[in-house]
C-alpha positions in Angstrom: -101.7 -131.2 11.3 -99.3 -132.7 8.6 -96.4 -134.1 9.7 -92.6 -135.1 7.5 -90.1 -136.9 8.7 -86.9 -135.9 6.8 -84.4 -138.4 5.3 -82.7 -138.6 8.8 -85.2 -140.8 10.8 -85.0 -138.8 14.2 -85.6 -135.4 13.1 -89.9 -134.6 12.0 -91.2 -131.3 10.7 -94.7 -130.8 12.3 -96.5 -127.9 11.0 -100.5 -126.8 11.2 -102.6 -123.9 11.0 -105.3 -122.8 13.7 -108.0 -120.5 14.8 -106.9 -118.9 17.9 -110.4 -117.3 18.5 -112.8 -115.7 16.7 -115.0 -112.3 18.9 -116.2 -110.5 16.5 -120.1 -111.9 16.1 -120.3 -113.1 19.7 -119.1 -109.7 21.4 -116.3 -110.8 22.8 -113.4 -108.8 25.2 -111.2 -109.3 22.3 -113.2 -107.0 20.3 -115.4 -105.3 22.7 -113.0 -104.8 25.6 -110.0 -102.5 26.6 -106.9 -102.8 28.8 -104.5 -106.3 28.5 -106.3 -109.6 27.2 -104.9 -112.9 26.6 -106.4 -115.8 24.4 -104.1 -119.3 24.7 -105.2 -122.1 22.6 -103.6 -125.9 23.7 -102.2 -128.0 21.2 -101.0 -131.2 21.5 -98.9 -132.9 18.8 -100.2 -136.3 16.8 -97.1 -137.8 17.8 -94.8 -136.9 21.2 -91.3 -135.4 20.1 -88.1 -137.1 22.2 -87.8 -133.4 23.2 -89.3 -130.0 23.1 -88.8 -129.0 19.9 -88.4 -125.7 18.4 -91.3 -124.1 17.4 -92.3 -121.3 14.6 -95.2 -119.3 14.9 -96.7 -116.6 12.7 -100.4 -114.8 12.2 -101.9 -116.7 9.4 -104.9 -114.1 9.9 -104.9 -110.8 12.1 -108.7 -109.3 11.3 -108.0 -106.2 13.7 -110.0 -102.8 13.5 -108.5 -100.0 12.2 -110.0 -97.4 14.2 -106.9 -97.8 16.8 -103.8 -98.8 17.3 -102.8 -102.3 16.2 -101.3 -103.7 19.2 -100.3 -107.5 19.3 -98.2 -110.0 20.7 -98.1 -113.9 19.3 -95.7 -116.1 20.8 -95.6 -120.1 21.7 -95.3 -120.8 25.3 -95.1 -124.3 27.8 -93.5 -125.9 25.1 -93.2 -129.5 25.5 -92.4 -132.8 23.7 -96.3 -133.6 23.5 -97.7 -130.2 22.6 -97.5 -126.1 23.2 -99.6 -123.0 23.9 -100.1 -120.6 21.0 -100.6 -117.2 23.1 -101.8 -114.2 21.7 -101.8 -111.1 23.8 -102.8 -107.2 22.9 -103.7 -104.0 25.0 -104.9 -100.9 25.4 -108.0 -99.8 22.5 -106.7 -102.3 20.6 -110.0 -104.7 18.8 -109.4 -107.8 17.5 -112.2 -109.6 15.6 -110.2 -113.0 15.1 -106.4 -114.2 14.9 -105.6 -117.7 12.9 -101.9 -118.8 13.2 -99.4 -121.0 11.5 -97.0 -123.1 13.4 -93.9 -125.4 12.6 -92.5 -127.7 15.2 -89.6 -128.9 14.2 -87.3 -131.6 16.6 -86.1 -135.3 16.7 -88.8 -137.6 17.2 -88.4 -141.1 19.2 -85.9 -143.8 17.3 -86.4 -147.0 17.6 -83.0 -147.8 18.3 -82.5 -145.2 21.2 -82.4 -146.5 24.6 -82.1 -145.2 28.3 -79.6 -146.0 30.8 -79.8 -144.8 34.1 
């Protein structure tokens, strides 16, 4: 995870890039299965964020067979200030050996001269 804060002091770029799963030598429903299937991988980020931020995602690595139909879905979900869910999703006939993707979290970080009044 790499993490740059921009000339403004509130506002961080936090970008990465991770395996979502890999199925293809253990067997798994990604690549041996049929019908809907769902992997979510956790992360959580080095640092909080003062709120959700925003949040790119794209396939870094899509190792799908090409026998049928390429069927896919990658999207962030239960984003918060400390972390998200990188969700892929695909259907049908669709076999996926392994997915890797690359994020960006982008959002203003906690400022030392913020303060809450209730």
């Amino acid at each position: 995870m790499r993490t740059t804060r921009l000339r403004n002091p509130r506002t961080s770029i936090v970008q990465g890039d991770v395996e979502v799963f890999s199925e293809f030598d253990s067997g798994g429903t990604m690549w041996t299965g049929e019908g809907e299937r769902e992997r979510r991988l956790h992360l959580r980020f080095d640092e909080a964020f003062a709120a959700p931020p925003a949040i790119h995602l794209t396939a870094s690595l899509m190792d799908m067979d090409h026998a049928a139909a390429y069927r896919a879905e990658l999207i962030a979900e239960e984003i918060t200030a400390e972390g998200f869910d990188v969700v892929f999703r695909t259907w049908s006939d669709s076999r996926v050996a392994r997915v890797r993707a690359a994020w960006m979290a982008i959002g203003d970080m906690p400022f030392e001269d913020d303060w809450d009044v209730e």
